[in-house]
PyMOL commands that place a pseudoatom at each C-alpha (Angstrom):
pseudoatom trace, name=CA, resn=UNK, resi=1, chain=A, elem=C, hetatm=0, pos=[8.000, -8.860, -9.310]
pseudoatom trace, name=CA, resn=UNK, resi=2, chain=A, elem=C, hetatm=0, pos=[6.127, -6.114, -11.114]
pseudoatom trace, name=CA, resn=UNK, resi=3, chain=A, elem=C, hetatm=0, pos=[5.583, -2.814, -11.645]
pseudoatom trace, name=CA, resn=UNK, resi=4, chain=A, elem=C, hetatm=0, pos=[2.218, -0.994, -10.535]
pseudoatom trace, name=CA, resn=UNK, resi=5, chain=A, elem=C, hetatm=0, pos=[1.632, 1.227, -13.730]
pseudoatom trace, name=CA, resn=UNK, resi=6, chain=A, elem=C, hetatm=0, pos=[2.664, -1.871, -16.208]
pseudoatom trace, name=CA, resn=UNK, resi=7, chain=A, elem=C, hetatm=0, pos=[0.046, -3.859, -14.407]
pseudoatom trace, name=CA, resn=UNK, resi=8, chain=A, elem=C, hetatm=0, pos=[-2.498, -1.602, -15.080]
pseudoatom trace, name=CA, resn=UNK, resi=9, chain=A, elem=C, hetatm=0, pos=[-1.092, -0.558, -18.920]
pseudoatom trace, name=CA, resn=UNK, resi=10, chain=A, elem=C, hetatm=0, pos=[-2.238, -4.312, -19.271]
pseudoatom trace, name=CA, resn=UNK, resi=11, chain=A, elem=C, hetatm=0, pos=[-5.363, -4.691, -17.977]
pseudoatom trace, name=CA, resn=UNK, resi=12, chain=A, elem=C, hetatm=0, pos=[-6.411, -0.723, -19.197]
pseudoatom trace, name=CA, resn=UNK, resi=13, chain=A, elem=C, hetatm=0, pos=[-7.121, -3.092, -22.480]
pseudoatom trace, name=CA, resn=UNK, resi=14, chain=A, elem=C, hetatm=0, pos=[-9.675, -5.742, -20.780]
pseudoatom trace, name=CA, resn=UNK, resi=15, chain=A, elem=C, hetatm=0, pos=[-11.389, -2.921, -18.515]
pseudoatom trace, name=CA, resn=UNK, resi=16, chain=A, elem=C, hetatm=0, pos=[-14.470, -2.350, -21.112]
pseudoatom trace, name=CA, resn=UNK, resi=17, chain=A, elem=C, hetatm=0, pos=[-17.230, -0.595, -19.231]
pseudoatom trace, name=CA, resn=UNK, resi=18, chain=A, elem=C, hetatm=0, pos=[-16.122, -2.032, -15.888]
pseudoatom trace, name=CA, resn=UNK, resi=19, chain=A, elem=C, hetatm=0, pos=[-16.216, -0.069, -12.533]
pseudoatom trace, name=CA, resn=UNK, resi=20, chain=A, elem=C, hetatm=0, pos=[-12.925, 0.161, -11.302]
pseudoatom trace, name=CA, resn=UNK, resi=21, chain=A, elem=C, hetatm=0, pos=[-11.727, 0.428, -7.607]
pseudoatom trace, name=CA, resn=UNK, resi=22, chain=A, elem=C, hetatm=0, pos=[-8.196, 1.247, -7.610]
pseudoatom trace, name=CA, resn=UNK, resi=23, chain=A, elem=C, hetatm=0, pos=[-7.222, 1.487, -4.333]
pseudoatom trace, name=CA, resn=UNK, resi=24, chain=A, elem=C, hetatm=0, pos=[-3.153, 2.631, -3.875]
pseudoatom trace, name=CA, resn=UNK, resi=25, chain=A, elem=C, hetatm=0, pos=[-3.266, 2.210, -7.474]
pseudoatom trace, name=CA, resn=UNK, resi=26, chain=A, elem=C, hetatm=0, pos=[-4.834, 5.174, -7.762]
pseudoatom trace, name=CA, resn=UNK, resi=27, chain=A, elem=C, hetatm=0, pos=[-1.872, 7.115, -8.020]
pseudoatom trace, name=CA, resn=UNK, resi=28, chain=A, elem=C, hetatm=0, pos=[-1.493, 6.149, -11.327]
pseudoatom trace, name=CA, resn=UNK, resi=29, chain=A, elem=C, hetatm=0, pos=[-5.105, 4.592, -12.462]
pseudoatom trace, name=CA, resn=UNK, resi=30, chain=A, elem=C, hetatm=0, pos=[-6.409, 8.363, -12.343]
pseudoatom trace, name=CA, resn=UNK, resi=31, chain=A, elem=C, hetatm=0, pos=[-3.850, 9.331, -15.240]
pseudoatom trace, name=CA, resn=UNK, resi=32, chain=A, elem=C, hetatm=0, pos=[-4.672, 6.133, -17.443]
pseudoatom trace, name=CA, resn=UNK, resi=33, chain=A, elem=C, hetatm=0, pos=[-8.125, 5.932, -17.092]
pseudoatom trace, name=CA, resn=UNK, resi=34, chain=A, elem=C, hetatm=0, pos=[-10.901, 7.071, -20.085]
pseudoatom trace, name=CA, resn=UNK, resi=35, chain=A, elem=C, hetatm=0, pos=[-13.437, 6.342, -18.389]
pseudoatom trace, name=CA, resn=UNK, resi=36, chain=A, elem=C, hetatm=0, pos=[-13.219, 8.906, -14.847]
pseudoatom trace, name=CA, resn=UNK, resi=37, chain=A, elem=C, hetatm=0, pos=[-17.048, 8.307, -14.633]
pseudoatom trace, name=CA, resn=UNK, resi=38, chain=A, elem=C, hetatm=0, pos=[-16.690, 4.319, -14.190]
pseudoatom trace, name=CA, resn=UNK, resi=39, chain=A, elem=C, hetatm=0, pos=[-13.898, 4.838, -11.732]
pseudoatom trace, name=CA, resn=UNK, resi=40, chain=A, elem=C, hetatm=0, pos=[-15.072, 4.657, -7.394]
pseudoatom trace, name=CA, resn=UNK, resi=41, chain=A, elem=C, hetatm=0, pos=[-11.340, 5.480, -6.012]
pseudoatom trace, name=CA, resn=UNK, resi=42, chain=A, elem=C, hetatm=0, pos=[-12.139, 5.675, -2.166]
pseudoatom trace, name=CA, resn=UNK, resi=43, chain=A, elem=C, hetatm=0, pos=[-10.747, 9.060, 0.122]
pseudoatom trace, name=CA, resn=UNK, resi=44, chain=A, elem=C, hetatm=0, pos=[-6.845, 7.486, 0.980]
pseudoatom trace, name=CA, resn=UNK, resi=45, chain=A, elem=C, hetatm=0, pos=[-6.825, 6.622, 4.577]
pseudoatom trace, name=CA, resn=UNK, resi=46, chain=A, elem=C, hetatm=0, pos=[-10.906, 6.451, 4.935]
pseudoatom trace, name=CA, resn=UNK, resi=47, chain=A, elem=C, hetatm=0, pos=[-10.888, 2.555, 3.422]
pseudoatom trace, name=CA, resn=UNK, resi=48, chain=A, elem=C, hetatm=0, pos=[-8.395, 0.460, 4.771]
pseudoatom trace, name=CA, resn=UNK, resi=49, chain=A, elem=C, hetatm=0, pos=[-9.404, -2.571, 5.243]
pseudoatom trace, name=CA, resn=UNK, resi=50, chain=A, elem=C, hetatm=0, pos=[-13.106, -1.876, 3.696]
pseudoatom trace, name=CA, resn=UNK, resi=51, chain=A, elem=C, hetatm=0, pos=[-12.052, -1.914, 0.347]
pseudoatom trace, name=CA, resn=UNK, resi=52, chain=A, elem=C, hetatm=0, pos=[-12.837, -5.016, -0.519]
pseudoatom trace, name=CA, resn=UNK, resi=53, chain=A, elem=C, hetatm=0, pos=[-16.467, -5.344, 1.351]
pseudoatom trace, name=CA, resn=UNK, resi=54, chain=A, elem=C, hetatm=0, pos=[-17.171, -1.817, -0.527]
pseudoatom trace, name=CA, resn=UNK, resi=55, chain=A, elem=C, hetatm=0, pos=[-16.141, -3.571, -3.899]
pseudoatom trace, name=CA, resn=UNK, resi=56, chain=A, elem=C, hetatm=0, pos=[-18.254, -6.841, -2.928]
pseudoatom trace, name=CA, resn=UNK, resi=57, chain=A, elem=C, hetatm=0, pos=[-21.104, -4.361, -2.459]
pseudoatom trace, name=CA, resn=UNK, resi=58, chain=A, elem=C, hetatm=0, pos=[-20.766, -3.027, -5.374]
pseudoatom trace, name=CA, resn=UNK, resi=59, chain=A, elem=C, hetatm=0, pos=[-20.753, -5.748, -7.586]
pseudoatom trace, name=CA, resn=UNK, resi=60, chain=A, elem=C, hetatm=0, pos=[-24.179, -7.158, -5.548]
pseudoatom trace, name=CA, resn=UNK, resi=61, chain=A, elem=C, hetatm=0, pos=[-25.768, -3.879, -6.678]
pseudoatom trace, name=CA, resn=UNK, resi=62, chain=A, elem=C, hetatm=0, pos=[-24.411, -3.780, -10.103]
pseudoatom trace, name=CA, resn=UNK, resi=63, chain=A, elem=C, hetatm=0, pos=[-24.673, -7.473, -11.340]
pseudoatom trace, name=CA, resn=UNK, resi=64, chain=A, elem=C, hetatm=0, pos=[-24.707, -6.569, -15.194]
pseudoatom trace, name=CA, resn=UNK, resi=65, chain=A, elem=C, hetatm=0, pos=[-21.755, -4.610, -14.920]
pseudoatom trace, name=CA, resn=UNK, resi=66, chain=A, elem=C, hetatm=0, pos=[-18.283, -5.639, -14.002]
pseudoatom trace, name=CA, resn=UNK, resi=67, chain=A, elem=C, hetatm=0, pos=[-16.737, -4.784, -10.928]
pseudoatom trace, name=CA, resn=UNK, resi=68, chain=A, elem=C, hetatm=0, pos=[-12.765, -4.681, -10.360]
pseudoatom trace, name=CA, resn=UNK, resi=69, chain=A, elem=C, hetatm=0, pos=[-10.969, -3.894, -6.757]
pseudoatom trace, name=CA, resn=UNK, resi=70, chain=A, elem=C, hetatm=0, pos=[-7.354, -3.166, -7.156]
pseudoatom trace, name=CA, resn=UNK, resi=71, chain=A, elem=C, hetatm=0, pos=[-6.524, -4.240, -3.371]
pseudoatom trace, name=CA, resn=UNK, resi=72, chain=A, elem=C, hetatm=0, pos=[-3.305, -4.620, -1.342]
pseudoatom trace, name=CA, resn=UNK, resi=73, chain=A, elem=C, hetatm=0, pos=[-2.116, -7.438, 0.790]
pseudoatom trace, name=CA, resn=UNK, resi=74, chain=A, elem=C, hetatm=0, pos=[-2.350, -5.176, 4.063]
pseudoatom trace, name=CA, resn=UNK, resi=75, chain=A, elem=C, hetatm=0, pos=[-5.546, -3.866, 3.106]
pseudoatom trace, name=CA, resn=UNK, resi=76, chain=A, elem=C, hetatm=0, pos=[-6.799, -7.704, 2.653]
pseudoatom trace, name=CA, resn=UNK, resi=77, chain=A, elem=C, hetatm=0, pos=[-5.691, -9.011, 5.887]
pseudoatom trace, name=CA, resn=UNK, resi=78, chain=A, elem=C, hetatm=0, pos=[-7.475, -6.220, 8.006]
pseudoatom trace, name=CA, resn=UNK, resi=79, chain=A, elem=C, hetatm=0, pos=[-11.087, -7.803, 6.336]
pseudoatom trace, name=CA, resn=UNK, resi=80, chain=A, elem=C, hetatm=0, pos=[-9.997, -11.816, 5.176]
pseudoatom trace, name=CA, resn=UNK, resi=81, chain=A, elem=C, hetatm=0, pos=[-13.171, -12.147, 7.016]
pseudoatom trace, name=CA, resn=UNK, resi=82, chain=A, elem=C, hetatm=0, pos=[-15.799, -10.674, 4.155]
pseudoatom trace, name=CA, resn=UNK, resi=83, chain=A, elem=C, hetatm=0, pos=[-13.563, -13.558, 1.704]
pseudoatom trace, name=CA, resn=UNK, resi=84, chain=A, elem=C, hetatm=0, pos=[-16.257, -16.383, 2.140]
pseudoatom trace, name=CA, resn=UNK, resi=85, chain=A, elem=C, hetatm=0, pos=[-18.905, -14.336, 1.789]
pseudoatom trace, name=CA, resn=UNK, resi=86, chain=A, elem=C, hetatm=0, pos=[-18.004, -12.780, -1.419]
pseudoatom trace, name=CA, resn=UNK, resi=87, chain=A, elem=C, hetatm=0, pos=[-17.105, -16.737, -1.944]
pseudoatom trace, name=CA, resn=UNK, resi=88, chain=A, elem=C, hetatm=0, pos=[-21.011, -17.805, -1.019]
pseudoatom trace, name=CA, resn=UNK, resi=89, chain=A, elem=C, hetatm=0, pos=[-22.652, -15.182, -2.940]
pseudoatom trace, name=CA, resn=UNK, resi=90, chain=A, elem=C, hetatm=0, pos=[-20.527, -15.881, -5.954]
pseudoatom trace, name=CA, resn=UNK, resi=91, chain=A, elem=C, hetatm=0, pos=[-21.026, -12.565, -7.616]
pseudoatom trace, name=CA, resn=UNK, resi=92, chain=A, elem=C, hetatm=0, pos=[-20.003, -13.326, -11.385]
pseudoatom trace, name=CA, resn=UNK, resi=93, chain=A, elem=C, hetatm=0, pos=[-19.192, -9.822, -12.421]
pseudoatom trace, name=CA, resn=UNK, resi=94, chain=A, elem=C, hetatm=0, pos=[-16.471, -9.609, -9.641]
pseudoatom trace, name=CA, resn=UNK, resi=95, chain=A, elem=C, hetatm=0, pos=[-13.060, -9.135, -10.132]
pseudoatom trace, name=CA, resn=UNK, resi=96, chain=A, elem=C, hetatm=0, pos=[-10.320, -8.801, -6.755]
pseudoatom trace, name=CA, resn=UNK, resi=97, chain=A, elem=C, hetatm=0, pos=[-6.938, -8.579, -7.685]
pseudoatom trace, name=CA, resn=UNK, resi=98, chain=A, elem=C, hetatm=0, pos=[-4.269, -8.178, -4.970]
pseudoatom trace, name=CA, resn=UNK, resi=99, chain=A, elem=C, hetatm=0, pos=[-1.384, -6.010, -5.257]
pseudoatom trace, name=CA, resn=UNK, resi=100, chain=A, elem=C, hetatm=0, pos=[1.378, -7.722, -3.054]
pseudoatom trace, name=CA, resn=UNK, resi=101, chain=A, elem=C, hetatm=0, pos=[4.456, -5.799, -2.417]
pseudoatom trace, name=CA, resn=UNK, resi=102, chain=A, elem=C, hetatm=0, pos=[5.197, -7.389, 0.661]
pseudoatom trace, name=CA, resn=UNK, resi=103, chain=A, elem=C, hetatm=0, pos=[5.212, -4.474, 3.032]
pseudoatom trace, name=CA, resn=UNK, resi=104, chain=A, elem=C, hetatm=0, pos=[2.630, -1.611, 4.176]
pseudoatom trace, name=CA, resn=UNK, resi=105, chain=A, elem=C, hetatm=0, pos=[4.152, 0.725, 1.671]
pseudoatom trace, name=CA, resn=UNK, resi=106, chain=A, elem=C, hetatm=0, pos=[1.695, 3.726, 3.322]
pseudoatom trace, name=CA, resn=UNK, resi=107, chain=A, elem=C, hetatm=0, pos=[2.558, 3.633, 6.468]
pseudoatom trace, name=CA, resn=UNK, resi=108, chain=A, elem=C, hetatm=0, pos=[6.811, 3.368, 5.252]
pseudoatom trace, name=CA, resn=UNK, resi=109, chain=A, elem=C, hetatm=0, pos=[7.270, 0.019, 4.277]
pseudoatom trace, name=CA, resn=UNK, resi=110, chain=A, elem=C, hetatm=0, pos=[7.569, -2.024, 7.355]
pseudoatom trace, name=CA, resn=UNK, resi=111, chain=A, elem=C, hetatm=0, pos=[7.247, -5.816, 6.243]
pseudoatom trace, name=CA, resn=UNK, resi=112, chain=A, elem=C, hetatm=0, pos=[4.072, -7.625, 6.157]
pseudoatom trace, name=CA, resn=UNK, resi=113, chain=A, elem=C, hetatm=0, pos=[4.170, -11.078, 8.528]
pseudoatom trace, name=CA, resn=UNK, resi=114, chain=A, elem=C, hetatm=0, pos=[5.549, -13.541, 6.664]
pseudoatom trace, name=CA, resn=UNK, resi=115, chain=A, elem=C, hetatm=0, pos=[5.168, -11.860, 3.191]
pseudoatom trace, name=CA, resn=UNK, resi=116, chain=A, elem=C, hetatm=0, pos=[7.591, -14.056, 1.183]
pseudoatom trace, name=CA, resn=UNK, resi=117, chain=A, elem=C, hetatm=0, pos=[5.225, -17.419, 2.183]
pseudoatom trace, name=CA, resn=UNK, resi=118, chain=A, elem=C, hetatm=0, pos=[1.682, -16.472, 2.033]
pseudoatom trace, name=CA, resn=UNK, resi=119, chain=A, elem=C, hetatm=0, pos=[-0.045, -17.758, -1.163]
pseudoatom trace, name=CA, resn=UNK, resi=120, chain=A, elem=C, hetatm=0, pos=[-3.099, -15.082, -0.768]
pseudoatom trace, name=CA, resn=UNK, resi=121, chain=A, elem=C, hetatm=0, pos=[-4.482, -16.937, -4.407]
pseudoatom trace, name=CA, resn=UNK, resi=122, chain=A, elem=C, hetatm=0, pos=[-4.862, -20.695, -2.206]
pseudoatom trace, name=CA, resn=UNK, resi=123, chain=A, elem=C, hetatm=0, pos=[-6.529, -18.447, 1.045]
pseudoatom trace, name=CA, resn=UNK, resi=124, chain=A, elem=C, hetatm=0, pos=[-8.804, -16.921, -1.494]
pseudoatom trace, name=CA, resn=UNK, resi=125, chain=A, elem=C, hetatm=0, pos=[-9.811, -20.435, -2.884]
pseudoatom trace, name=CA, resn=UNK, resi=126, chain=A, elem=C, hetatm=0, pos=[-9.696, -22.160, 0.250]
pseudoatom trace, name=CA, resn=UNK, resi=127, chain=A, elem=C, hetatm=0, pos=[-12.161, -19.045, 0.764]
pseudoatom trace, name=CA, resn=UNK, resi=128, chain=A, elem=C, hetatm=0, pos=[-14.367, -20.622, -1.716]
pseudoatom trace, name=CA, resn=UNK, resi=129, chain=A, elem=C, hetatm=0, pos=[-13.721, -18.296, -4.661]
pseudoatom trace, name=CA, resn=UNK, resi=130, chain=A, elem=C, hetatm=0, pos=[-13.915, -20.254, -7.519]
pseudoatom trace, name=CA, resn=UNK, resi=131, chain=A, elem=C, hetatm=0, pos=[-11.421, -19.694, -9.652]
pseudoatom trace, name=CA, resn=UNK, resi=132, chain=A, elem=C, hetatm=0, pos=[-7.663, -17.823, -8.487]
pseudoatom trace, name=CA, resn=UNK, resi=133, chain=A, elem=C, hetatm=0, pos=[-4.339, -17.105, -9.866]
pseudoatom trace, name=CA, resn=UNK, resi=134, chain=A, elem=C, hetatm=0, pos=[-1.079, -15.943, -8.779]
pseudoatom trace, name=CA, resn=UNK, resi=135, chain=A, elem=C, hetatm=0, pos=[1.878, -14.692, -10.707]
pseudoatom trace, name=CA, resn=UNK, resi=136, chain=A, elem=C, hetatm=0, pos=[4.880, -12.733, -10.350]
pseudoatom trace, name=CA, resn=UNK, resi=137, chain=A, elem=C, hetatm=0, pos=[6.084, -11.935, -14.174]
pseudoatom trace, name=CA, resn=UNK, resi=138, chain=A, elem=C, hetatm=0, pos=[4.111, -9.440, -16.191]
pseudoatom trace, name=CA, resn=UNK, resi=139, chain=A, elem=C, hetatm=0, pos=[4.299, -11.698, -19.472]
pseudoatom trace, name=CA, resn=UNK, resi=140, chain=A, elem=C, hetatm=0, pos=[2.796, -14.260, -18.304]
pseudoatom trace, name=CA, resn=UNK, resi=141, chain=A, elem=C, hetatm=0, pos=[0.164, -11.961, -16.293]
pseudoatom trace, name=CA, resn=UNK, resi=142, chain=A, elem=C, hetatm=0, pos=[-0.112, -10.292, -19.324]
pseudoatom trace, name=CA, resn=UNK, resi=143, chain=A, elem=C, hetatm=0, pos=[-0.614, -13.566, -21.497]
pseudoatom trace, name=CA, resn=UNK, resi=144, chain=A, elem=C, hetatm=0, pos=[-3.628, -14.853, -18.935]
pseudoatom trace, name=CA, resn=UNK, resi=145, chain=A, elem=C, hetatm=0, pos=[-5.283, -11.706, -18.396]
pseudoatom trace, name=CA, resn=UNK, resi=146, chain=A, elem=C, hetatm=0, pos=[-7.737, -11.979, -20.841]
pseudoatom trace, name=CA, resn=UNK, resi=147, chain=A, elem=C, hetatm=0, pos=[-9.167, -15.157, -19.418]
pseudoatom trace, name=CA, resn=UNK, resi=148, chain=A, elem=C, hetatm=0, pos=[-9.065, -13.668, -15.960]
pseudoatom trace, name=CA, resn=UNK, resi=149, chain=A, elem=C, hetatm=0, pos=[-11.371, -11.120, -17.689]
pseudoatom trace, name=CA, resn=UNK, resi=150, chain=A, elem=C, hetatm=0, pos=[-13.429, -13.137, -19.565]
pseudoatom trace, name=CA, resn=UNK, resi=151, chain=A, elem=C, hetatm=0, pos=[-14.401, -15.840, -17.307]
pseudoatom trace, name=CA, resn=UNK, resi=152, chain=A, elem=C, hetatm=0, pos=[-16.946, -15.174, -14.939]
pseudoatom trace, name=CA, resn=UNK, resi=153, chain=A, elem=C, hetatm=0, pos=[-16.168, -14.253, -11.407]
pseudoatom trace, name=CA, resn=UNK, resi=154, chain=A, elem=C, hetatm=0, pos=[-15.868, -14.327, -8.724]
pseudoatom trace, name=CA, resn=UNK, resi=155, chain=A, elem=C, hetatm=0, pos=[-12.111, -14.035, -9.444]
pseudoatom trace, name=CA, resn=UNK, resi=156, chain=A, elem=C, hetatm=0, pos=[-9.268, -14.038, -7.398]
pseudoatom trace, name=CA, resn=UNK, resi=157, chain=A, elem=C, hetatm=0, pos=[-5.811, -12.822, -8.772]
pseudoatom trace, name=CA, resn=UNK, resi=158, chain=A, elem=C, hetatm=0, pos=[-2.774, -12.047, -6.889]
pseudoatom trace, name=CA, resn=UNK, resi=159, chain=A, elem=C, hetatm=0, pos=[0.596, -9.853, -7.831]
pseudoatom trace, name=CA, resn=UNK, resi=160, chain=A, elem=C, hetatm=0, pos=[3.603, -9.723, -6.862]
pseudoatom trace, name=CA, resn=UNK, resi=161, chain=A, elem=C, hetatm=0, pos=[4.315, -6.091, -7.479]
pseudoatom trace, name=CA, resn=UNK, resi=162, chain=A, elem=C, hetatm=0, pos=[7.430, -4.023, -6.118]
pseudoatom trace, name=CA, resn=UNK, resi=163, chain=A, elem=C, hetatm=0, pos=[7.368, -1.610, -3.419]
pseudoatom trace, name=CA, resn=UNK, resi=164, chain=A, elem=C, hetatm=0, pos=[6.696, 1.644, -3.883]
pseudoatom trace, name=CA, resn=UNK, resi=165, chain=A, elem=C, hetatm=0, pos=[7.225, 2.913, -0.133]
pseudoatom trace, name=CA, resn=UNK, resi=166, chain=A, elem=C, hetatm=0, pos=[6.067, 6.671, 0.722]
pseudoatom trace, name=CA, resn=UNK, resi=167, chain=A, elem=C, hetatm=0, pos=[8.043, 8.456, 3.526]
pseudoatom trace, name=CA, resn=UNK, resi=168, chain=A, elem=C, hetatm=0, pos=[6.123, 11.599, 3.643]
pseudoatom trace, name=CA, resn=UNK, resi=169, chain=A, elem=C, hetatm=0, pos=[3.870, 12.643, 6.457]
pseudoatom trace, name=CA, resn=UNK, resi=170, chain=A, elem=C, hetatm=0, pos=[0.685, 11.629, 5.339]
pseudoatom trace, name=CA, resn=UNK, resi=171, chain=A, elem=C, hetatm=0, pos=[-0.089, 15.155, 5.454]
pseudoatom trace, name=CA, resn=UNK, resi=172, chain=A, elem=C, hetatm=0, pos=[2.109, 16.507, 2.937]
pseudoatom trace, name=CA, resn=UNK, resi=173, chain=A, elem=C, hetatm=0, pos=[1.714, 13.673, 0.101]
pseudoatom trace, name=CA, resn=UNK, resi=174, chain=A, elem=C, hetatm=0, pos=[0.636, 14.391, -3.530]
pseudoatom trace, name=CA, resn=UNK, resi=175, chain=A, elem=C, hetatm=0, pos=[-3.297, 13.705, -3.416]
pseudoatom trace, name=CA, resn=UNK, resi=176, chain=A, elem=C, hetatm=0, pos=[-4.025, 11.579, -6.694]
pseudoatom trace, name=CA, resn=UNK, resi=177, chain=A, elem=C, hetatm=0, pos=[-7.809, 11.884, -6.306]
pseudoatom trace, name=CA, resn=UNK, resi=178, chain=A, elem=C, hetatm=0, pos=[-9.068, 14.776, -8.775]
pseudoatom trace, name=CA, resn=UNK, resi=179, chain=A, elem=C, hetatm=0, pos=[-12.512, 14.556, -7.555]
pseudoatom trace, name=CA, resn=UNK, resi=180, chain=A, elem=C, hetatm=0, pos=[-13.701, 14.565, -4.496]
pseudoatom trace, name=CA, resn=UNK, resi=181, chain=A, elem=C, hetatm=0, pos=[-16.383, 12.034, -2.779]
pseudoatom trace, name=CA, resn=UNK, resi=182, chain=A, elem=C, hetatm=0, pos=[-19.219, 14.040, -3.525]
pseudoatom trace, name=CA, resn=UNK, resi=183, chain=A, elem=C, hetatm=0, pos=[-17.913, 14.609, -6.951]
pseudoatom trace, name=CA, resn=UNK, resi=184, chain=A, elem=C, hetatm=0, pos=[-17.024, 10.608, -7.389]
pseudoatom trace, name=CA, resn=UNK, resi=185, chain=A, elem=C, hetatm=0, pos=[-20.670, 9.531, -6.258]
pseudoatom trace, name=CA, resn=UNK, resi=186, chain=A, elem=C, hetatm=0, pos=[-22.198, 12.157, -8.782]
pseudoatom trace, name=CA, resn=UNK, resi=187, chain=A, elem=C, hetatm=0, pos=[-20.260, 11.365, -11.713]
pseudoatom trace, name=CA, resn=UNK, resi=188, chain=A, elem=C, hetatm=0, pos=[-20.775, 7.618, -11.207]
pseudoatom trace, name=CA, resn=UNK, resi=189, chain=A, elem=C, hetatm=0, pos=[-24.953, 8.147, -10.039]
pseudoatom trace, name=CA, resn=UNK, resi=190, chain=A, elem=C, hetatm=0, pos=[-25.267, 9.383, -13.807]
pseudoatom trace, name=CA, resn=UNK, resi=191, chain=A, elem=C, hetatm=0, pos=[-22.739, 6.790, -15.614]
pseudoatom trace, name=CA, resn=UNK, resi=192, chain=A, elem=C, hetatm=0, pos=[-25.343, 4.270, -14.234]
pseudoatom trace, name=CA, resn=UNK, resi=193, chain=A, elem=C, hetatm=0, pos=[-28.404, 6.082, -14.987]
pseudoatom trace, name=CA, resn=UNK, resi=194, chain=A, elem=C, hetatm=0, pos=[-29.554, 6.387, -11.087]
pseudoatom trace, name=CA, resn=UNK, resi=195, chain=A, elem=C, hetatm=0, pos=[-31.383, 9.463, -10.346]
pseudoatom trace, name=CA, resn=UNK, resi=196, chain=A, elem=C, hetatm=0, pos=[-30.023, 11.246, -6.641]
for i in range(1, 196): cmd.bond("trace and resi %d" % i, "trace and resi %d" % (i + 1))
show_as sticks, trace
zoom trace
């Protein structure tokens, strides 16, 4: 298994001009990042199980510019439905890696359903995504990463990561966005040029 942050350390070298969805990776994608204005992290709470159809979206309206979803396994399984259609539309600039830790680490870490036997990488191609992977050792992640990146998508890539569990009410948890929606959609309307 993983880490989050060393996960991202690695691919912080591959991300180019890419937008970046971090979902729960936020928390630590908002430190890393130089480039705030390429980066679409969703209100905590507001997305689950969206992320992924928001990310599709994106990519659809963005085809000359990457697009890359940091997801979660229990984000994934509330919308395995919107899989074949990213699969069917085949959006090359699309990027969905999965962030596995086995448990829904937001809500205090009780255990996915059968988390240690659920290959999410053969659902995804099964899906019809083109080409997947699936590892579980940052050197060898770290190794392939750069054809994940430079291989056109849509890609599929799932990590084992460790847990990271949060306890607190939601409530009274550090908020990792620095910007707020209106503030996110701004910055980003101008990175692409779009008047609004």
């Amino acid at each position: 298994m993983m880490q989050m942050a060393d996960i991202l350390k690695a691919f912080k070298e591959y991300r180019g001009d890419a937008l970046v969805v971090p979902g729960k990776s936020a928390r630590y994608w908002t430190d890393m990042s130089t480039r705030p204005e390429f980066d679409v992290p969703l209100t905590p709470g507001s997305a689950m199980g969206g992320r992924v159809a928001f990310a599709f979206g994106l990519a659809l309206a963005q085809p000359n510019r990457k697009v890359v979803l940091f997801d979660s396994e229990g984000d994934l399984m509330m919308g395995f439905n919107i899989l074949p259609s990213i699969a069917e539309q085949a959006p090359k600039n699309f990027y969905h890696f999965v962030l596995d830790n086995e448990c829904y680490a937001t809500t205090g870490g009780q255990p996915v359903p059968n988390a240690k036997n659920i290959a999410y990488d053969v659902i995804a191609r099964g899906a019809g995504y083109a080409r997947t992977f699936s590892y579980d050792n940052l050197e060898t992640f770290q190794i392939n990463l750069e054809r994940i990146m430079s291989g056109p998508g849509p890609v599929f890539t799932a990590l084992k990561i460790v847990p990271e569990i949060e306890n607190e009410p939601i409530g009274q948890r550090k908020r990792f966005a620095t910007r707020n929606p209106e503030q996110v959609r701004k910055d980003l309307w101008k990175a692409l040029g779009i008047a609004g």
